[in-house]
C-alpha positions as CSV (number, residue, x, y, z in Angstrom):
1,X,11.3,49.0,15.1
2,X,10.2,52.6,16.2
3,X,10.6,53.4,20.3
4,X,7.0,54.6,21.1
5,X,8.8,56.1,24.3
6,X,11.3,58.2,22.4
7,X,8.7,59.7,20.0
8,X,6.4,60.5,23.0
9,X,9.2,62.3,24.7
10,X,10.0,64.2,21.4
11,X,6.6,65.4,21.1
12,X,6.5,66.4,24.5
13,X,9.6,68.4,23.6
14,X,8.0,70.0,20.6
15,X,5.0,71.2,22.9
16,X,7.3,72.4,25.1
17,X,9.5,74.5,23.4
18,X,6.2,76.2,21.8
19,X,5.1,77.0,25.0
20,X,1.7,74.7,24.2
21,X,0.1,72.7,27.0
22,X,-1.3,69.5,26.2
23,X,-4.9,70.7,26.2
24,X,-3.4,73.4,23.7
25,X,-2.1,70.9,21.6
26,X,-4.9,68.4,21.9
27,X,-7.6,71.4,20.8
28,X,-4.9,72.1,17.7
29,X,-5.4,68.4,16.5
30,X,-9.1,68.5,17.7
31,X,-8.3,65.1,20.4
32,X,-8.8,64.6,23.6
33,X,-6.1,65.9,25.9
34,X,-5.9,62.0,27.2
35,X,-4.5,61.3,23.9
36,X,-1.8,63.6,23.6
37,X,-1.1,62.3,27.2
38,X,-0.8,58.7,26.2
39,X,1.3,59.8,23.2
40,X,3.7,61.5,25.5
41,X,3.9,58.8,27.5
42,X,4.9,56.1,24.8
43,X,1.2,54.1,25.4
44,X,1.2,54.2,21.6
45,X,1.9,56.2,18.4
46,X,-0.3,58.5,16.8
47,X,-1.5,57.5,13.6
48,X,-0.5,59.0,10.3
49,X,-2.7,61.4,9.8
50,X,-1.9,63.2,13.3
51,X,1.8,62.5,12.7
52,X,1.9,64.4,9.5
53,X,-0.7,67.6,11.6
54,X,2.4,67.2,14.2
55,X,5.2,67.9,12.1
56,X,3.4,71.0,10.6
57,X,2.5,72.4,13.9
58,X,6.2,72.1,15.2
59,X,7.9,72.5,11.7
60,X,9.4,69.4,11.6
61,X,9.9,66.5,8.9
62,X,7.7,63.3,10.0
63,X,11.0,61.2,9.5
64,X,12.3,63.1,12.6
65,X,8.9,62.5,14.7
66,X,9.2,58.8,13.6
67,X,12.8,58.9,14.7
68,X,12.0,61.0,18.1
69,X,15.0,63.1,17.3
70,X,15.8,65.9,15.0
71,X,17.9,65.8,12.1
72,X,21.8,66.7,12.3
73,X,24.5,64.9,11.0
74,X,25.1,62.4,13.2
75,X,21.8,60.8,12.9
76,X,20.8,62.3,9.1
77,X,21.3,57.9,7.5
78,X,19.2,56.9,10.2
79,X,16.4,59.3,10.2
80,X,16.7,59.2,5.9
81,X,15.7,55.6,7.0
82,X,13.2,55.8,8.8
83,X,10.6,55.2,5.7
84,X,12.0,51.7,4.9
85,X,11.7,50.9,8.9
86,X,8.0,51.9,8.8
87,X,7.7,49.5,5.5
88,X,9.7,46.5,7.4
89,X,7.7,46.8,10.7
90,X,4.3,47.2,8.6
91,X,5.1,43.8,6.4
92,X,6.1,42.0,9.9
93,X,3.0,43.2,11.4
94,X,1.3,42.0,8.3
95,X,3.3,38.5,8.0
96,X,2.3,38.3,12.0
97,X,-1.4,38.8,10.8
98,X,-1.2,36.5,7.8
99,X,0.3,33.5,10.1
100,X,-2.2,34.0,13.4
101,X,-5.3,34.5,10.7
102,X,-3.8,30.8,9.2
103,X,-3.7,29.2,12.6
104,X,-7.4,30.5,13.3
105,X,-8.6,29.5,10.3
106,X,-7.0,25.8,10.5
107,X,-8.2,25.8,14.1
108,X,-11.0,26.2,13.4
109,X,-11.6,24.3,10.3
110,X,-10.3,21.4,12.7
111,X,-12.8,22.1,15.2
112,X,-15.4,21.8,12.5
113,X,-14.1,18.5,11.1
114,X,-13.9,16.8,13.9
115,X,-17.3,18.1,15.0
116,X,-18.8,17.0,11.4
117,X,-17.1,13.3,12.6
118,X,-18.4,13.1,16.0
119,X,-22.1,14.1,14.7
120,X,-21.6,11.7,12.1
121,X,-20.3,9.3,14.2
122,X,-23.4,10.0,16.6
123,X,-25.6,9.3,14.0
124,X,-24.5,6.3,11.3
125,X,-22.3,4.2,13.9
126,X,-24.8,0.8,14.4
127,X,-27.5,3.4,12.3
128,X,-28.1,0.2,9.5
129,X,-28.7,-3.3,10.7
130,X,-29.3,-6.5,8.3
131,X,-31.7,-9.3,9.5
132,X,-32.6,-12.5,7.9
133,X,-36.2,-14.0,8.1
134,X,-37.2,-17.5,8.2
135,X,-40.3,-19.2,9.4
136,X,-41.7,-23.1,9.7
137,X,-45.4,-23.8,9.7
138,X,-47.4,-26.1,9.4
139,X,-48.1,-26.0,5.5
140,X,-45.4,-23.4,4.7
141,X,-42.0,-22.3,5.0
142,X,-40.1,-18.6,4.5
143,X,-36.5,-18.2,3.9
144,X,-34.5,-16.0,2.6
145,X,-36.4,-13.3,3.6
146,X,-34.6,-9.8,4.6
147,X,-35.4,-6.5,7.0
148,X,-33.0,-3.9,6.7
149,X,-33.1,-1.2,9.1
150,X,-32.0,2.3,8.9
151,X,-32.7,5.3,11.4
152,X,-34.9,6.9,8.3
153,X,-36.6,3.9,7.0
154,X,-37.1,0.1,6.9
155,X,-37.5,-2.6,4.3
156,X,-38.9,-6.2,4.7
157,X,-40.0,-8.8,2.1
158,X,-40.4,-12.3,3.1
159,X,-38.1,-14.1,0.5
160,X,-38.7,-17.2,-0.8
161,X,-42.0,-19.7,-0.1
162,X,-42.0,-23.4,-0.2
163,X,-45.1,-24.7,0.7
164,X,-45.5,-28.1,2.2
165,X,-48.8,-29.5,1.2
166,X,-51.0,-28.8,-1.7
167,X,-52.3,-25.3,0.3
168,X,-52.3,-22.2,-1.5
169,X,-52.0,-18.7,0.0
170,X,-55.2,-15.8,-0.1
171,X,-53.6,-13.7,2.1
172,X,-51.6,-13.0,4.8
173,X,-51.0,-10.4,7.8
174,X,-47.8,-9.8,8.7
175,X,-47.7,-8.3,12.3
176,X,-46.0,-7.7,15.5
177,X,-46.8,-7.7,18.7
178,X,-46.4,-5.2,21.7
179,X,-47.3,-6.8,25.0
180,X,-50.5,-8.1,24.2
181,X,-51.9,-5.4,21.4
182,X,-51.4,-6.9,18.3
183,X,-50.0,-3.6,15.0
184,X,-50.3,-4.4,11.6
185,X,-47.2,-4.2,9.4
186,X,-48.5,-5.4,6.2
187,X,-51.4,-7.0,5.1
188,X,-52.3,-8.3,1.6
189,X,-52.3,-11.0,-0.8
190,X,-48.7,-10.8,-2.0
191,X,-46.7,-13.4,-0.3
192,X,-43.5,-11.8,-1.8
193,X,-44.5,-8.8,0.0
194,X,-42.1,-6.1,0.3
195,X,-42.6,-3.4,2.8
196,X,-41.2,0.1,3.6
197,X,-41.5,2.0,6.4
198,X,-40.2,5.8,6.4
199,X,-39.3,6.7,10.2
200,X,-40.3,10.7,9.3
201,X,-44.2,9.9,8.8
202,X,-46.9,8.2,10.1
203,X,-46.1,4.7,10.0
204,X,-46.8,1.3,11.5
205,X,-44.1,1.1,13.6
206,X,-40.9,4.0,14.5
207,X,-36.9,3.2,15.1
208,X,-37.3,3.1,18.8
209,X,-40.0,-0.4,18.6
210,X,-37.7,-1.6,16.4
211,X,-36.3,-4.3,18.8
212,X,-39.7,-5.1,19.9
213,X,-40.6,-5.4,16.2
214,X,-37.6,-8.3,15.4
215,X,-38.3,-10.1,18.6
216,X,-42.1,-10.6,18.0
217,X,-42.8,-10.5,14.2
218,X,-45.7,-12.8,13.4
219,X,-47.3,-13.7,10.1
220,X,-50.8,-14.7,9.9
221,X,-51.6,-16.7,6.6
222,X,-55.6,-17.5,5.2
223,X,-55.3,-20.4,2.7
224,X,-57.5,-20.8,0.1
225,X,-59.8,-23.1,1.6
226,X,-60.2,-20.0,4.6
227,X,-57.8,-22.2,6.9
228,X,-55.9,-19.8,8.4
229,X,-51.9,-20.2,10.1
230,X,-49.9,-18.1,12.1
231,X,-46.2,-18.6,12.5
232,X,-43.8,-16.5,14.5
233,X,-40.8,-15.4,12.3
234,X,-37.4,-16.1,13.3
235,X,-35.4,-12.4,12.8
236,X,-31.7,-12.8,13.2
237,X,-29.6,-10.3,12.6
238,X,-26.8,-10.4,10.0
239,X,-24.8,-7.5,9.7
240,X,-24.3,-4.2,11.6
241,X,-22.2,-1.1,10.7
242,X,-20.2,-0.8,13.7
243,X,-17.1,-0.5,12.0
244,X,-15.0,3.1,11.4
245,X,-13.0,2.2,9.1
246,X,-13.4,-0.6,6.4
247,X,-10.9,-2.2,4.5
248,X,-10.3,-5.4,2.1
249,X,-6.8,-5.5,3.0
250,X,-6.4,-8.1,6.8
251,X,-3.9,-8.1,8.9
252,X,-1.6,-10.9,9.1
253,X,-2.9,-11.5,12.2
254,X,-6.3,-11.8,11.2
255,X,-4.9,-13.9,8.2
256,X,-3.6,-16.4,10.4
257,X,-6.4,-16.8,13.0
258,X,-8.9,-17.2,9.6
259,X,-6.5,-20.3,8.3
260,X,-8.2,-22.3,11.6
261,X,-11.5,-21.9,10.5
262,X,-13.6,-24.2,9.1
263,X,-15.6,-23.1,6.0
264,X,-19.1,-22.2,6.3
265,X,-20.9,-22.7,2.6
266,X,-22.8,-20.1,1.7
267,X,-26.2,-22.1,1.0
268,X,-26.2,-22.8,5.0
269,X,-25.4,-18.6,5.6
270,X,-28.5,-17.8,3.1
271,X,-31.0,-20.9,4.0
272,X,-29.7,-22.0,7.6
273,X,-30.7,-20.5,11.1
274,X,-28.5,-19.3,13.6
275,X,-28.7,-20.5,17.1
276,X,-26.6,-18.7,19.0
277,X,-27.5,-20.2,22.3
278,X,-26.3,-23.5,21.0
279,X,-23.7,-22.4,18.2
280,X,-24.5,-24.3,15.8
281,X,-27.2,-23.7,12.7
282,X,-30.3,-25.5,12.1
283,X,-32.6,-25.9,9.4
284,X,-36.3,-27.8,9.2
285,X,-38.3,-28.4,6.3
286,X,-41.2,-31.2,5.6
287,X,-41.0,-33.3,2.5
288,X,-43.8,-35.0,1.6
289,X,-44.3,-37.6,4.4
290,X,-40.9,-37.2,5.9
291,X,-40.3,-34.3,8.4
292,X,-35.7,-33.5,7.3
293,X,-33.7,-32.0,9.8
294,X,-30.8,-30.5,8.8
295,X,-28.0,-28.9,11.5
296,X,-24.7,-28.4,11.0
297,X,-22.1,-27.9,13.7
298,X,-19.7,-25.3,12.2
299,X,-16.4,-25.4,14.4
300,X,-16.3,-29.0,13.7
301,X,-17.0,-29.0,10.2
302,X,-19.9,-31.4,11.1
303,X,-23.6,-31.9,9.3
304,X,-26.1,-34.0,10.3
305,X,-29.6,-34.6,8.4
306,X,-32.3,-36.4,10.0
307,X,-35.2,-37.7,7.6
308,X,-38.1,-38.6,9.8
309,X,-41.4,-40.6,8.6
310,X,-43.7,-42.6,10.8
311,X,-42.1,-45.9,10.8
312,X,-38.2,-45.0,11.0
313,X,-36.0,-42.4,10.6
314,X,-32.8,-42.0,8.3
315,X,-29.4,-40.1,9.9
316,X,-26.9,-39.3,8.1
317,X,-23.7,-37.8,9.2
318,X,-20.6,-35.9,7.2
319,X,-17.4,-34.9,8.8
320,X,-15.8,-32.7,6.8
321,X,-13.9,-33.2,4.7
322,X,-14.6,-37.1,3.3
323,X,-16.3,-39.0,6.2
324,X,-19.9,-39.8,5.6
325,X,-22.0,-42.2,8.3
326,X,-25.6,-43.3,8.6
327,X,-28.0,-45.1,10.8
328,X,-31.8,-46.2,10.5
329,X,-33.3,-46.5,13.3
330,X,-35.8,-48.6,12.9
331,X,-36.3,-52.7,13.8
332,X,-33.1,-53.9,11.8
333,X,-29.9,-51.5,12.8
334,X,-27.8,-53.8,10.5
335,X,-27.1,-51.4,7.8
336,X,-25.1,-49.3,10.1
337,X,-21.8,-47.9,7.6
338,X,-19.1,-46.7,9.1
339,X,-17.3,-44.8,6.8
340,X,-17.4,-43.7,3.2
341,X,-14.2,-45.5,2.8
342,X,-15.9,-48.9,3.4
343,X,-18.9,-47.9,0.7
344,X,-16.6,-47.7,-2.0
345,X,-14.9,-50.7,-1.3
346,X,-18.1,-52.7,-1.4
347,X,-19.2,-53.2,2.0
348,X,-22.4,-51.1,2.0
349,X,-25.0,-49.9,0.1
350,X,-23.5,-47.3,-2.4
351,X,-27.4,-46.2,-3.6
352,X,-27.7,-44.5,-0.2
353,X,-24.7,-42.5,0.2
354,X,-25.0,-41.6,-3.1
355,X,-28.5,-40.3,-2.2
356,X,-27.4,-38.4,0.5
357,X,-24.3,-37.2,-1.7
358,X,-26.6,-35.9,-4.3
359,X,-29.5,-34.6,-2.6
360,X,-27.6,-32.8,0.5
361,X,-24.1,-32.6,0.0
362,X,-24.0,-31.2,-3.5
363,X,-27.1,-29.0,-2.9
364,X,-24.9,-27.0,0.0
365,X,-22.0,-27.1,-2.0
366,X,-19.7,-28.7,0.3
367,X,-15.6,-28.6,-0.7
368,X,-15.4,-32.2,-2.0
């Protein structure tokens, strides 16, 4: 490594022993007489171009000046090598460059990673939400439906109809309501109506109304005979994105806790409502003259279906896995079964169970 001090001293000596002040020197090399002063001093080296000026105007080699000696045979190898220092110090000065212009750039592409992540975060954590739709009126029923809502945009369709009498839909207004004002969604004659909402233009609602939107969703439907019905959707939501990181693989932990649970078949998931206020899920539907109840108690494994008409009502019960009950209430309580065990042996009624097997159990699909 060259000594800035030592070549600052050696030019001073050249000047010196030509008589040349440092103003004389600095007008030679056409610099400032500061400079020559901070060379002198060892602040720093002059550059190449002035180094090479320097040895003509004191007749000396720019090895020596490099070296801050001149050469005589004591020091001759060293000064000889003073070209290869100047190489070495240069490469480690670039190396040193090379490595701090790394750790700049990996800083900051760091910084902008984890920027990207935190603005991405910002803006898709909880950003998509998944409701399911279901409604009970009077002459119709909705299930199945779906609203899926993004910070851009929105989609709803109804799902599936089932209507209860022999009414027939003309059209129908699907609607929400803010406080008392009443703004349209959809209105039309397509009772599978599918509806999108882009966020970015003049729409019907934005993302900011969307919980007022779930929480008072009506539909108003105008039969063919002009009668008209409204129901107020039930919006549950499903599924949110709240997660960072997804993956199939669960822990063993997780495995364990999940052998405990009881299963929930997915025709109760897709058809059923959630009550979360009583934990349980709940499902209503008229059948011709009978009004069927349907609720099943998940963390027991328990369903219960209640067919009601006008002059008694049928209950049946199922325990999961095998025990099956029923009741009609009605004048005579004597057909009371106790257990599915009994049917087959004789003591009951099979034609009922097997009724309730077949129309119920099968349909949700029950592990038998």
């Amino acid at each position: 490594m060259m000594d800035q001090k030592k070549i600052g001293n050696f030019i001073a000596t050249l000047r010196k022993e030509k008589n040349m002040t440092q103003e004389d020197l600095a007008g030679r090399l056409f610099v400032d007489r500061s400079i020559v002063s901070k060379w002198e001093r060892g602040l720093y080296i002059p550059k190449h171009d002035m180094i090479l000026k320097i040895s003509n105007i004191f007749d000396v080699s720019v090895n020596e000046i490099y070296y801050g000696e001149r050469q005589n045979d004591e020091n001759k190898e060293k000064v000889n090598e003073v070209p290869i220092n100047i190489m070495e110090n240069a490469d480690r000065k670039l190396r040193n460059m090379k490595i701090k212009s790394i750790g700049m750039i990996t800083i900051i592409v760091t910084l902008f990673l984890f920027g990207f992540f935190v603005y991405y975060f910002i803006n898709t954590y909880r950003s998509i939400s998944v409701y399911r739709i279901s409604g009970l009126g009077e002459h119709v029923q909705f299930y199945n439906g779906l609203m899926i809502v993004s910070r851009e945009s929105s989609y709803i369709q109804l799902g599936e109809i089932e209507y209860l009498h022999d009414k027939k839909m003309k059209n129908i207004k699907l609607y929400y309501k803010n406080g008392e004002i009443e703004k349209l969604i959809f209105e039309g004659d397509n009772g599978q109506t599918l509806f999108i909402n882009h966020f970015d233009s003049y729409t019907s609602f934005d993302y900011q109304e969307v919980k007022t939107v779930i929480n008072n969703m009506y539909i108003e439907i105008t039969y063919q005979d002009d009668e008209k019905e409204t129901i107020k959707l039930d919006v549950k939501r499903d599924f949110v994105n709240k997660k960072v990181f997804y993956s199939s693989d669960n822990s063993q932990g997780e495995e364990q806790s999940n052998e405990t649970e009881l299963p929930i078949p997915q025709y109760i998931l897709d058809n059923f409502i959630y009550k979360d206020d009583e934990d349980l899920y709940y499902f209503e539907t008229q059948k011709g003259d009978k009004l069927v109840k349907q609720t099943y108690y998940y963390q027991i494994g328990f369903y219960v279906v209640e067919e009601i008409m006008s002059d008694h009502t049928f209950r049946f019960e199922y325990l999961y896995p095998t025990d099956i009950h029923y009741d009609l209430d009605s004048n005579d309580t004597s057909n009371y079964i106790p257990s599915l065990e009994e049917c087959i042996s004789g003591e009951c009624n099979p034609s009922i169970i097997n009724y309730f097997i077949d129309e119920y159990i099968n349909q949700i699909g029950f592990e038998k």
